[in-house]
N, C-alpha and C positions, 0 to 999 in steps of 0.2 A: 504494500500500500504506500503511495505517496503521500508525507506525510509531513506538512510546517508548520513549524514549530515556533511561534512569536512573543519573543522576550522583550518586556518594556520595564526596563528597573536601569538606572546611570551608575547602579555600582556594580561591576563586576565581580567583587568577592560577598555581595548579596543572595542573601537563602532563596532570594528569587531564581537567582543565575544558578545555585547549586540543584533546586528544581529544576530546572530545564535541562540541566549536563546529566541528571540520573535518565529523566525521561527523553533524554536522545541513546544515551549508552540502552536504554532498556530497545529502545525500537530499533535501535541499531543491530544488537544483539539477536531480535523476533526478523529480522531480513526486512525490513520496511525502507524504502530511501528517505531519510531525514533529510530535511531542507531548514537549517536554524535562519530566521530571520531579527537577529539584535539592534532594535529600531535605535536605541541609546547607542551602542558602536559605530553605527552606520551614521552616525549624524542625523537621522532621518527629520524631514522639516515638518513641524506638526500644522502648520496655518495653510491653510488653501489661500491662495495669492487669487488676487484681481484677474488677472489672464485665464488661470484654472477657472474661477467661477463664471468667469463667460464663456468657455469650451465644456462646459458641465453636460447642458446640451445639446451637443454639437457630436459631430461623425469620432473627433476625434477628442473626448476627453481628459485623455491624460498626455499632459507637455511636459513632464519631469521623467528626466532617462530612468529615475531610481524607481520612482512608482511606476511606472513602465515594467520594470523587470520586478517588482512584487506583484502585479496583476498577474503577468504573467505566469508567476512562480502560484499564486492561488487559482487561476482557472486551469493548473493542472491536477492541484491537490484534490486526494481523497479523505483527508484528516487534516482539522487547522486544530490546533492545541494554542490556546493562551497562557501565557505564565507572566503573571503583574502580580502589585503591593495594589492592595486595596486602601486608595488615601480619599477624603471627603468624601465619604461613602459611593464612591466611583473610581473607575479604571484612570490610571495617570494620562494624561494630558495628551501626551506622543502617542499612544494609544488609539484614541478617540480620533486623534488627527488623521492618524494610518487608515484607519476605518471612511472617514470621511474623505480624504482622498485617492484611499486605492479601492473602495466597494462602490464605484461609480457606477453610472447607465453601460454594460457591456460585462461587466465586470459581477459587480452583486446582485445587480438587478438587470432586465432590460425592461424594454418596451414593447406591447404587439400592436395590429395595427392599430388598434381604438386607442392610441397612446395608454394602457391599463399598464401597470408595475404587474410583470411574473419573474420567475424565479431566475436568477443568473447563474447561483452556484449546484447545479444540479450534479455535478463530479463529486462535492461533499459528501460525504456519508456519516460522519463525525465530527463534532464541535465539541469540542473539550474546553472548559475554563479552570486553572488553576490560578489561589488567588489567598495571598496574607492578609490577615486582617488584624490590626489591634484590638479592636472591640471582640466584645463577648460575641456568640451566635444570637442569642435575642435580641440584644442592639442592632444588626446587620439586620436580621428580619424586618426589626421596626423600620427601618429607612428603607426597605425594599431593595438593596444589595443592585443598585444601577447598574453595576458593570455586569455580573452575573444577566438578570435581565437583557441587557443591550444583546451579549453574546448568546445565550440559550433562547431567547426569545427574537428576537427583529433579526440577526443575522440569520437565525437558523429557519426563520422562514423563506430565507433566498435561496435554499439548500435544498437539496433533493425532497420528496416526501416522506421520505423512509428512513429519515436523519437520526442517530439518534444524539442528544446531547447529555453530557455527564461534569457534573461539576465538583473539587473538591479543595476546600479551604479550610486552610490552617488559621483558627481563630485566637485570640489574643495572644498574636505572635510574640509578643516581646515581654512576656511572663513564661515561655516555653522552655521547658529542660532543653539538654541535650537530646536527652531521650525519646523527649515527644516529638523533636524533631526527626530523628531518626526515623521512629515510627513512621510521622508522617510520610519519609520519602521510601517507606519502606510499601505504603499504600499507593504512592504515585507508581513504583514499578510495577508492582499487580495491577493497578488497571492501565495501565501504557502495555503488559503484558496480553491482555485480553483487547485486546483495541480491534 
């Protein structure tokens, strides 16, 4: 299975990043081809510029080489897996940005002729959210967990019908032993194993 992998955290020696190098070694390991996408290494630019927003709808959407080769890289994917810090009860910034300008018209959605939104990413078959949270799990419930939402709900309706989406978060990250962390990424290879 083709399979990207989208890390949004600017630290590199972050429990974020060490989530995503267990859950590449794991799909690595299963014969899947990982595609890691490091929006923080890559520089990636989170603002959709003036030009973008008037090629939005147009033949050709995307004018950035970089979003260019991430569209690319997800209208080949059969599995998009997210690994973010859950900050102000939503996915960080670069994130949000990536989504808005690489799930464009061709891309995450298209158009048919009634100009009506149908689906774009019908190659998906799996949306994965992993995701740290300070808060307890009842506080995240009470705010409605935005990122969570965005990605199992609104993306995953541009995805095949048969999608399915699995989400798992490590809650008041930073009261966590060692060992619950470990756990934790001991749960991320069992379901990256099963994917």
């Amino acid at each position: 299975m083709r399979v990207v992998v989208v890390v949004a955290h600017p630290d590199p020696n972050s429990f974020s990043h060490v989530i995503a190098s267990t859950a590449r070694t794991t799909l690595d390991a299963g014969g899947h081809e990982v595609t890691i996408l490091d929006l923080y290494a890559e520089g990636f630019r989170t603002a959709m510029n003036y030009d973008e927003r008037v090629a939005y709808h147009s033949d050709r959407p995307i004018l950035d080489p970089v979003v260019e080769r991430h569209a690319a890289i997800v209208k080949r994917a059969e599995a998009l897996v997210f690994v973010y810090p859950t900050w102000w009860s939503m996915m960080p910034a670069i994130l949000k940005g990536w989504l808005e300008r690489v799930m464009v018209p061709g891309v995450g959605f298209v158009f048919d002729e009634q100009h009506q939104v149908r689906r774009g990413l019908t190659n998906v078959h799996r949306v994965v959210g992993i995701s740290t949270y300070g808060a307890r799990w009842s506080y995240v419930k009470a705010i409605n967990d935005n990122g969570r939402r965005t990605l199992l709900r609104a993306l995953r309706l541009n995805t095949s019908m048969l999608t399915r989406g699995l989400w798992l978060g490590l809650y008041r990250m930073d009261s966590r032993t060692s060992q619950q962390r470990i756990a934790f990424l001991r749960r991320v290879e069992r379901k990256m194993r099963s994917l």
